[in-house]
N, C-alpha and C positions, 0 to 999 in steps of 0.2 A: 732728674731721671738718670739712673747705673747708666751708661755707653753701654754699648754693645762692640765687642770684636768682633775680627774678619770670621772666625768660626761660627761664631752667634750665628753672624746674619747670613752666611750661606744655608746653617741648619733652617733659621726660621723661614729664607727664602725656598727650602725646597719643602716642606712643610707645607706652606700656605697654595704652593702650586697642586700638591698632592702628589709629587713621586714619589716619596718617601726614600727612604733604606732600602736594600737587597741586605740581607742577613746570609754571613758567607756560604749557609746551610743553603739557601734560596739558591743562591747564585752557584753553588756548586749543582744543585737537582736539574738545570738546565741541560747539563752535558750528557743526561743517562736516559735511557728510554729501554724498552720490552719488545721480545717475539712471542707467537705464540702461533700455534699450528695445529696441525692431527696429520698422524703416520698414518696411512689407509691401504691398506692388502688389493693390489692391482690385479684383480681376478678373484674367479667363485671360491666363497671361502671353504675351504676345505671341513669335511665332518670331522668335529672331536675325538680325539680318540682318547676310549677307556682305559686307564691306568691301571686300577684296581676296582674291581666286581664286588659288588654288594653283597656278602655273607660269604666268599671265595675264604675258607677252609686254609690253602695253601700259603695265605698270605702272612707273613709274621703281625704275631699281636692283633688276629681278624677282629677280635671282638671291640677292639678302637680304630685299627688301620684300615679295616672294610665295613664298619658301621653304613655308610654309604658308599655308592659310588663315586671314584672319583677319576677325573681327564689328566690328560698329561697337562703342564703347563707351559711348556717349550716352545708352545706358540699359540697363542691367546687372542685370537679376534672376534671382535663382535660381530654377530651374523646380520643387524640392523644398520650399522652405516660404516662396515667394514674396518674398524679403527683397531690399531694395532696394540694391544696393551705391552706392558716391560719394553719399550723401547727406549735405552740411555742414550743421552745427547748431553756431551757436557764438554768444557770447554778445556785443552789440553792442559795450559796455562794460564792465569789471569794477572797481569800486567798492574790493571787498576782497578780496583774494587769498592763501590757504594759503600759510601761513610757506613751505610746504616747495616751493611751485612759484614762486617771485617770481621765479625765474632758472630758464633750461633747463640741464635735465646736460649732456644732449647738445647738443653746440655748431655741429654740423651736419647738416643732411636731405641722405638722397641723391636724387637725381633724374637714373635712367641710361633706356637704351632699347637695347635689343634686336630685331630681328627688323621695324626701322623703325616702333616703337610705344615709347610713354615708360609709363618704371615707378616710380612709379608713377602714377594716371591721376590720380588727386587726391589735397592731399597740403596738412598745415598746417605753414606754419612761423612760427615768434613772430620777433620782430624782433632778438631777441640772439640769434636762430642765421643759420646761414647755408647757403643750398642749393648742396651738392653738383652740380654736372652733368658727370655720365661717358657714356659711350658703351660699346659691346661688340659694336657693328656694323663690319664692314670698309667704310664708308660712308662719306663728310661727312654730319654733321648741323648744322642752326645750332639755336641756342635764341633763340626770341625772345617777349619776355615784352611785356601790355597791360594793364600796371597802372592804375590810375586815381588816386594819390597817388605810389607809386615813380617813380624813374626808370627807364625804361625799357632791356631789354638786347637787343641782336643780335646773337651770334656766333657762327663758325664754330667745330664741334669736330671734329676729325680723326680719320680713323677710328682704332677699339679704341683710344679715350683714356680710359686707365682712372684717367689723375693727374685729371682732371677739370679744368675750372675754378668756383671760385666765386660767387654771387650772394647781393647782401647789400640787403635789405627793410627801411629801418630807418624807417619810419612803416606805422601798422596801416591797413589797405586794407576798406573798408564792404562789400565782398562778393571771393566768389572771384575772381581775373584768371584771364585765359584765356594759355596757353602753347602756341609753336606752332612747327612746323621749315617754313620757305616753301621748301625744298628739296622734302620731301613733303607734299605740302599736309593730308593724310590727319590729321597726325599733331599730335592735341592733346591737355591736359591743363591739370589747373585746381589753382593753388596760392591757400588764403588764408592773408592776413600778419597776424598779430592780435600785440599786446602784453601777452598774458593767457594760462594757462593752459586757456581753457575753451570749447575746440573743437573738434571732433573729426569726422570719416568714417564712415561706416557700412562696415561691411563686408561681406563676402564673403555673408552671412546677413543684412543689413542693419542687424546689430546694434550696440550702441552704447554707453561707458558713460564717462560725465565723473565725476572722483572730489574728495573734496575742496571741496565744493561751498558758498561761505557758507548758513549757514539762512536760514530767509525764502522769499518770493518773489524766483524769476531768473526775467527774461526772456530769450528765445533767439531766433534764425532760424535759419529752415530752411529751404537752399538748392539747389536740384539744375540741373546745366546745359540741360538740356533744357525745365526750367520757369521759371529764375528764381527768385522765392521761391514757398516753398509755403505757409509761413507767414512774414508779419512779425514775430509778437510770440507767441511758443508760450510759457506761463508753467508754469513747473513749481516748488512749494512744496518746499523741503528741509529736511526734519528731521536736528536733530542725532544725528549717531551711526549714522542710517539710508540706508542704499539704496531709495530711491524708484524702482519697477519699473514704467513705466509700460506694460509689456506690447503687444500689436503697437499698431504707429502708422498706418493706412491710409489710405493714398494712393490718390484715385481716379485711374483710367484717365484721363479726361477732362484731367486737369491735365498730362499727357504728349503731348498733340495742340496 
């Protein structure tokens, strides 16, 4: 019978016990864990207001830009369990970042507009992608971007241009920029450029979940266009392996005035 070395027989001896290997991919996913939350409007939510009147004559290009009515979107809450939509939370700096998000899959955001309104209204893109801008309007629209470290874009896009043209962010920007068509003046939206995986919108319910998250103490901001920041420095502790829930986040009334 071959001998067996000292290597063998520690393999075969942890084998037969059943610990097996940690594969450094394993033993690294222990250090990272997720929050996840909802921003929620602390008081009756306020009635929508009309932007543009449905068949309103006055409005440029009515017969697309007042097809229907439409709300402003400057502050977006649900009237059923008050969640705050376009809320940015994202993290100033990232230190150390999940093997698995160093690079984005997806190599590009869309950013189209319909019915003379951009879809979507806030939207994160990291700096190795690059934003999509389409149209679906029989309209001109331009896009024109107020970065504060990019350089900045203005152009025409033709109407129902569905090839798009591209815009490319490749330094991370300190807050949201604002996005705008001076065709309609109506018509804004807010993209931030981060160089990290750990950012993210609220959505529709004002909910939210960043995954992946180093353990420890992160700090975050938290941004909404109507306020500016609502916090500078929101610290959220992540344990490995868990989702940290930090259940409704409320935002008083007052900080929307």
């Amino acid at each position: 019978m071959q001998k067996m070395n000292i290597s063998q027989i520690l393999v075969a001896a942890i084998l037969i016990s059943g610990v097996g290997f940690l594969s450094p991919l394993d033993a690294n996913a222990e250090g990272w864990g997720s929050v996840t939350g909802q921003f929620v409007f602390d008081g009756p939510v306020p009635k929508p207001v009309i932007q543009r009147t449905k068949g309103d004559p006055s409005v440029k290009d009515s017969a697309v830009c007042a097809a229907e009515d439409h709300f402003n979107k400057d502050l977006v809450i649900n009237p059923e369990n008050k969640g705050i939509q376009n809320v940015f939370m994202y993290m100033r700096k990232a230190n150390d970042i999940h093997p698995d998000l160093k690079e984005s899959k997806e190599k590009s955001v869309v950013f189209d507009q319909k019915g003379c309104t951009f879809y979507p209204h806030s939207l994160i893109v990291r700096t190795d992608q690059k934003v999509l801008v389409k149209s679906d309007d029989p309209v001109a629209h331009n896009t024109h971007t107020f970065p504060i470290k990019n350089q900045a874009v203005n152009f025409i896009l033709a109407p129902n241009d569905r090839e798009g043209k591209e815009v490319a962010n490749v330094i991370p920007e300190i807050l949201p920029m604002q996005v705008k068509c001076d065709i309609h003046p109506w018509m804004t939206a807010y993209w931030f450029v981060t160089d990290h995986p750990y950012a993210v919108v609220s959505d529709k319910d004002g909910k939210f979940i960043i995954e992946k998250l180093p353990e420890g103490k992160n700090d975050f901001r938290i941004w909404h266009e109507k306020v500016g920041y609502v916090e500078r420095k929101f610290t959220v502790d992540i344990k490995p392996g868990e989702t940290l829930d930090l259940g409704e986040i409320k935002i008083s009334p007052a900080k929307f005035k």
